[in-house]
N, C-alpha and C positions, 0 to 999 in steps of 0.2 A: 797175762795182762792184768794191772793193775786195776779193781774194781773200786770205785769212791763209793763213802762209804751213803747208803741212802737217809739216812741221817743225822746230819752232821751235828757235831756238838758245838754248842757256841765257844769260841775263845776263849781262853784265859787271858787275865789280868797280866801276864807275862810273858806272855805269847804273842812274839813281833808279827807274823804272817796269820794273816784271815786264812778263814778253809775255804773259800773260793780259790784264791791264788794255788793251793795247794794242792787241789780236784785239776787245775787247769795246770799245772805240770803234770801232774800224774800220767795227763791223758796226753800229753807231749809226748811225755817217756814214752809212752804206749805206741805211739801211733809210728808204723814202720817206715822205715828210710828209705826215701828213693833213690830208684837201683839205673834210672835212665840217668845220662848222663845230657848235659846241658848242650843243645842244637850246636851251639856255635865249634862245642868239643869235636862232635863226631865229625863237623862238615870239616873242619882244619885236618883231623885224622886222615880221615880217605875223602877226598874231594873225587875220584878219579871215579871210586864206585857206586854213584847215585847216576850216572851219567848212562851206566849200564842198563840199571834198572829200569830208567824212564826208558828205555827203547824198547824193555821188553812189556812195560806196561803200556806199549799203544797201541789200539788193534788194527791186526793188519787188512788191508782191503780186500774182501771178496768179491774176483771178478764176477763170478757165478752168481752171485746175490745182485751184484750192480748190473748187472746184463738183464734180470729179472723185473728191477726195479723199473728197468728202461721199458721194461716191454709191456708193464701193465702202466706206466705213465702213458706209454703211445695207443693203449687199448682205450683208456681212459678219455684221451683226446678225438680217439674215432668214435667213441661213443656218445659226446659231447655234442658232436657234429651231426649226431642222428636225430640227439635231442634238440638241437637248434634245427634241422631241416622241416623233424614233428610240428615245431613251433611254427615256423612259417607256413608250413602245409594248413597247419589248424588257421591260424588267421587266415588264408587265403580260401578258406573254405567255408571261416564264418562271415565272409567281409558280406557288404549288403549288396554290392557292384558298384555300378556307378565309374570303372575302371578304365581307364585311358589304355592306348596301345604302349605308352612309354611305362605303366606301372607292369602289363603282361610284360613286357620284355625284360625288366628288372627283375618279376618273378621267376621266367623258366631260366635266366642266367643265372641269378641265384643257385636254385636248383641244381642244376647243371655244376656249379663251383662248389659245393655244397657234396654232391656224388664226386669228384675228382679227390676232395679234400679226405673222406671219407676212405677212399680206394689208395690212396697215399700213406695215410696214417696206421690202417690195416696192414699194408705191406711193407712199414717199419715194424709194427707189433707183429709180422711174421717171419721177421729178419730176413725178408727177400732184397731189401732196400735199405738205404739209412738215410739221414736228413743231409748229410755230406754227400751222397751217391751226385757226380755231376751229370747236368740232364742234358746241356746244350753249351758247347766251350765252359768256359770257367764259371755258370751258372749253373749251381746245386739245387739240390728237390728244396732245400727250406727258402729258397729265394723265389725261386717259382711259385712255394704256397705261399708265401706271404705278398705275393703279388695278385694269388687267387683269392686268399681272405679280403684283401682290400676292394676285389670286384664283388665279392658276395656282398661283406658290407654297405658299400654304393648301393649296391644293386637291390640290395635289401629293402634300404631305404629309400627305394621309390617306391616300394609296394605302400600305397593305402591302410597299412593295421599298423598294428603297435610296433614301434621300431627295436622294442627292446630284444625281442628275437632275433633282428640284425645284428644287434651288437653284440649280442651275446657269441658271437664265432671269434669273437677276440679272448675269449678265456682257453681254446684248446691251443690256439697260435703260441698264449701264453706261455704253454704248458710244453712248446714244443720249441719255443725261441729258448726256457730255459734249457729243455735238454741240447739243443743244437747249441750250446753254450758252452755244454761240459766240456764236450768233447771238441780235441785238441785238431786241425784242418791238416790233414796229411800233408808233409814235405815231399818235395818233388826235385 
């Protein structure tokens, strides 16, 4: 490799090129050739074998991972539901009174939907059951809970305290509409 020189001497009176221009080939010369050849070359060459490689570069799906996945989103969702139950138990425990028959009846229904939804969600997190399993002719467990979320809710919401622990049973529903989503409803 051509070293310039750190010094340069100024021009001659006869000397058509400055020493910059002549540092700045040097380092041309210098500087090595690329060895890749132009995108558009290789893709005209072999068009057939990029086609391979993208297949081998995608990752394949693990059922064993996604069956795991499913089972601690479904733990997740029964656990959700105990935290929302805590909730309503603790307000109904700090309330002052003052409580109608129509507020107790919205509470122990609650409760009650709240324990079903619970013992559901566990029993998909222990693959006894699945959110497809049908429970009554062509209605599946996710149709049925999502008709008990909606009674908890209501239900909720006649208790006297804060209503946000009612509504909060729509984040496991959430959690359980998407996975009752994935999966594809068996052909018959």
């Amino acid at each position: 490799m051509v070293q310039p020189d750190p010094d340069p001497k100024p021009a001659a009176a006869g000397d058509p090129e400055p020493v910059a221009d002549t540092e700045a080939a040097a380092r041309v010369e210098a500087a090595p050739e690329p060895t890749a050849e132009p995108k558009a070359v290789t893709e005209a060459a072999g068009e057939g074998e990029d086609d391979g490689d993208e297949e081998e570069a995608e990752p394949k799906p693990d059922p064993e991972k996604a069956r795991s996945a499913v089972e601690r989103l479904m733990w997740t969702s029964t656990w959700l539901c105990v935290l929302v139950g805590v909730f309503l138990l603790t307000g109904i425990f700090q309330a002052d009174g003052g409580w109608d028959g129509l507020a107790w009846l919205g509470a122990v229904v609650a409760i009650l939907g709240l324990l079903a939804l619970i013992a559901a969600y566990a029993g998909c997190a222990l693959n006894r059951i699945t959110l497809r399993t049908k429970v009554v002719g062509p209605v599946d467990l996710f149709q049925i809970s999502t008709l008990v979320v909606a009674v908890v809710a209501i239900c909720g919401l006649l208790i006297p305290t804060n209503n946000s622990a009612a509504l909060a049973i729509l984040l496991p529903w959430a959690v359980t509409y998407w996975l009752h989503g994935l999966t594809k409803p068996p052909t018959t």
